[in-house]
C-alpha positions as CSV (number, residue, x, y, z in Angstrom):
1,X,-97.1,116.2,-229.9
2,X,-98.9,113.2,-230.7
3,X,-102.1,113.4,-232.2
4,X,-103.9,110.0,-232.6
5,X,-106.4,109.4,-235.8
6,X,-109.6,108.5,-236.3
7,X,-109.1,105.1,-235.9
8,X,-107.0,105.6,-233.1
9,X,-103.6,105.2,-235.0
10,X,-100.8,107.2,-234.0
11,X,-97.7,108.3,-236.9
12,X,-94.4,107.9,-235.8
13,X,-92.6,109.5,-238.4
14,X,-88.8,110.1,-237.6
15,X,-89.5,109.4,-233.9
16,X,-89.4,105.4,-235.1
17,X,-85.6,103.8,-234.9
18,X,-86.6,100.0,-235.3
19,X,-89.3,98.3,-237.3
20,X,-91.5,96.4,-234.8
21,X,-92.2,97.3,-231.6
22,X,-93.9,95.7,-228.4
23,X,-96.0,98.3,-227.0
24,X,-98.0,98.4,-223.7
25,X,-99.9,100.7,-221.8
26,X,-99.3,101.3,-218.0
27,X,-102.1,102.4,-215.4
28,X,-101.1,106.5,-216.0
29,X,-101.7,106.2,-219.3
30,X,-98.0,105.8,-220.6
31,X,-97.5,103.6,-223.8
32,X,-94.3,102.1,-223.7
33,X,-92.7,101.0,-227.2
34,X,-89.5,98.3,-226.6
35,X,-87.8,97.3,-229.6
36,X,-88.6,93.8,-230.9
37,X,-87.5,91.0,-232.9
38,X,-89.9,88.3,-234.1
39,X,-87.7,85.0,-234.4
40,X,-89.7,81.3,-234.8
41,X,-90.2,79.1,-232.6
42,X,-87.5,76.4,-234.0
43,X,-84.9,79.5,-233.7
44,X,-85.9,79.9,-230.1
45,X,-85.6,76.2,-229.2
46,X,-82.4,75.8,-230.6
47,X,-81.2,79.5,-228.6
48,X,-82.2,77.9,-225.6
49,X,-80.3,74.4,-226.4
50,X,-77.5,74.7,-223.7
51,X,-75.5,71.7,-224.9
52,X,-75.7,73.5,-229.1
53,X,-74.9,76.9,-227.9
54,X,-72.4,75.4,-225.6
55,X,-70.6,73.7,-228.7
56,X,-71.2,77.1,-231.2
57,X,-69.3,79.0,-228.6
58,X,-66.7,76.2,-228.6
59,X,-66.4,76.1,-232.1
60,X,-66.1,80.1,-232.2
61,X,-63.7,80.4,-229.8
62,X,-61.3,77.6,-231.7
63,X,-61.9,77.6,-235.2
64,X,-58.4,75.5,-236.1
65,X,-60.2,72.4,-234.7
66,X,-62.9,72.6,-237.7
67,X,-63.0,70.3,-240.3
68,X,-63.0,71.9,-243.3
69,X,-64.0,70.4,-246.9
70,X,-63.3,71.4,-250.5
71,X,-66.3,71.6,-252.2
72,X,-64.9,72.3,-255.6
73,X,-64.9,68.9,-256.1
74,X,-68.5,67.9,-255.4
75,X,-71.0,67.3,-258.4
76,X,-73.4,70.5,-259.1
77,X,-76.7,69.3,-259.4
């Protein structure tokens, strides 16, 4: 049983698996907690770059054809 607070807060306690949550409440009176992530807005504009996540998935699935570079030879600042 959960018992909800004066100011209408609620405690979780060990029934909380993630951090953040989105939570909504359907016409029976259900409150439904989901999972979330919070990621910006660049993040999410790059994800949704077909042609970036096209070449990541590229690059992943042959990583001899990187170029790779010895940085023990560059200047430290």
């Amino acid at each position: 049983m959960i018992t909800v607070q004066g100011r209408g807060r609620v405690n979780l306690g060990q029934l909380a698996s993630h951090l953040r949550y989105l939570g909504r409440a359907e016409p029976d009176g259900t409150i439904i907690l989901e999972p979330a992530e919070v990621i910006s807005l660049t993040e999410r504009k790059l994800m949704t770059d077909v042609a970036l996540m096209t070449a990541i998935a590229e690059s992943r699935a042959h990583p001899e054809r990187l170029n790779t570079r010895d940085r023990t030879k560059l200047p430290r600042a």
